[in-house]
C-alpha positions, 0 to 999 in steps of 0.5 A: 846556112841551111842550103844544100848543093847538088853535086854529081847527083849527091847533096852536101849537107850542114854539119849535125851540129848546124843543123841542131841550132835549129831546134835549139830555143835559144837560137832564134836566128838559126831556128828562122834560117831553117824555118824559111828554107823549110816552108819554101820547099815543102809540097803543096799536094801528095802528087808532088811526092810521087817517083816512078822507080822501074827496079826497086833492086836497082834505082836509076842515078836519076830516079835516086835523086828525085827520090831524095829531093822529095825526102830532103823537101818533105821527109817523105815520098811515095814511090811507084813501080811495076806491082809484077816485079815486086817481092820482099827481097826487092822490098828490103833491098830498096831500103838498102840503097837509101841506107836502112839495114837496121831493121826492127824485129819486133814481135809480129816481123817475119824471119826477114824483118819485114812485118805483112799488114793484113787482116789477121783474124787469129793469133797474137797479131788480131791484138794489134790494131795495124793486123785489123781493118780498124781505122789507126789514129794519127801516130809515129811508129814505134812510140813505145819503144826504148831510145836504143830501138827508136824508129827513124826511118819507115817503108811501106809497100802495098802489094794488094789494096783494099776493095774501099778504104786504107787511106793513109793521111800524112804529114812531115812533123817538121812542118807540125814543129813549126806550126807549135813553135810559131805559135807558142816555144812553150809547146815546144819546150814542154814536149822536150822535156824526158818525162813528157809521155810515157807508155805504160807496159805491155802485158799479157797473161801477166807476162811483160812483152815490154817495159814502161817507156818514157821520154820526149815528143820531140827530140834531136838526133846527135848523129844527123841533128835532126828532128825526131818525133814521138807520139801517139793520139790513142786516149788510153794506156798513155800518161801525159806529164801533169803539167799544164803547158804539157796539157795545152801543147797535147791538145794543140796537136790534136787540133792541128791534126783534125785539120788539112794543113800540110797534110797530104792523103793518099791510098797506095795501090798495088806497086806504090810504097811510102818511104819516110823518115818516121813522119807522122800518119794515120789510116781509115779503116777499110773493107776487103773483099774477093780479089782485093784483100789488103796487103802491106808490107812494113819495114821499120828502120833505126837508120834515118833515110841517108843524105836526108 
């Protein structure tokens, strides 16, 4: 059911409604399909999501399938190139070629909608935790943005690494969907609920930048009827529906993430990116010094990696 053919390089793919039945509770059959297929293919080491791409203009038809096999395996892969043949335009037209155009200008994105991820000491961006060298907990991108500018998609490429740290820890939260199903659908059916987790407003100097936002953890796309997550680890300016299943099913995760199942570690160095389906990921914090002043540049998409 959940089987994918290779065909003149390209995947055929289940229907969005197949698909759907999987995270369906009811559906305990096609959960178990979707489930096995899923953990027969997942990798066993960060090493494994590793493609080497000559021209992030123009991926090779070989290069683009593998990207896509690590894709379809883990929703993630990292990619790596010549850091001399790397600008934003090559960036951004890397992500075209996956299907990602709908970018998300948010407040600290360029003219481009790419956002530059450095230490920023200064301005409104010193405010965000990514524009600092500050640890990051585990999250999603964009959480606490509106169902109309959910993040599906995400690249990461670093054009200059730190001189220690910035490590970033990764994992598909297909794989965490499993894990919380397996041991209790209650967990499940708590973080789907609408009000399950809500972000308050983002205010400053009294001036509202965003509205309160509320919905679910885990929910599924109408369109590809695949699983999207929403969550943050921070502790404060979150409110967790008061329900004790909801309660439970937030601690769980947290004790999942302390641990080193299924999560992969890896410091991209100057011409490797990550390109993900918006998997759940954190980062250490890390020190600059002359010569190795941490770079990143981000894009985030309301597009899912095409043909994933």
């Amino acid at each position: 059911m959940f089987a994918e053919a290779t065909v003149a390089g390209r995947k055929s793919h289940v229907s969005p409604a197949s698909a759907m039945a999987a995270f369906d509770l009811g559906q305990p059959e096609a959960y178990r399909a979707w489930r096995e297929h899923k953990l027969a293919r997942y990798p066993s080491a960060a090493t494994e999501l590793i493609v080497e791409v000559q021209n992030l203009m123009a991926p090779t038809a070989a290069e683009h399938a593998a990207l896509l096999d690590c894709l379809s395996r883990a929703n993630m892969v990292i990619y790596r190139t010549d850091p001399e043949r790397t600008a934003r335009d090559a960036v951004r037209a890397f992500g075209e070629h996956f299907g990602l155009r709908r970018l998300d200008n948010h407040l600290c994105a360029e003219e481009d909608g790419i956002s530059e991820l450095r230490v920023n000491e200064g301005g409104p961006q010193a405010e965000y935790i990514p524009y600092t060298d500050r640890p990051i907990n585990w999250h999603t991108d964009g959480y606490y943005n509106p169902p109309e500018r959910r993040i599906a998609a995400m690249l990461l490429h670093c054009i200059s690494d730190a001189a220690d740290g910035g490590e970033n820890a990764l994992i598909d939260h297909e794989l965490l969907y499993i894990r919380l199903r397996d041991e209790n659908p209650d967990f499940i059916a708590a973080l789907m609920h609408p009000q399950a987790m809500t972000i308050p407003p983002n205010v400053e100097n009294g001036v509202e930048l965003r509205p309160c936002q509320t919905g679910p953890v885990f929910s599924v796309d109408s369109g590809s009827g695949r699983l999207h997550m929403r969550y943050t680890a921070r502790a404060r300016n979150i409110e967790w529906r008061d329900d004790p299943m909801t309660r439970a099913a937030v601690t769980r995760i947290g004790e999942l993430l302390a641990g080193d199942a299924g999560i992969f570690h890896y410091r991209l160095r100057p011409g490797e990116g990550l390109l993900c389906n918006n998997v759940l990921h954190n980062r250490t914090g890390f020190r600059d010094a002359a010569g190795h002043n941490r770079l990143i540049l981000r894009a985030r998409y309301f597009d899912r990696v095409a043909h994933t």
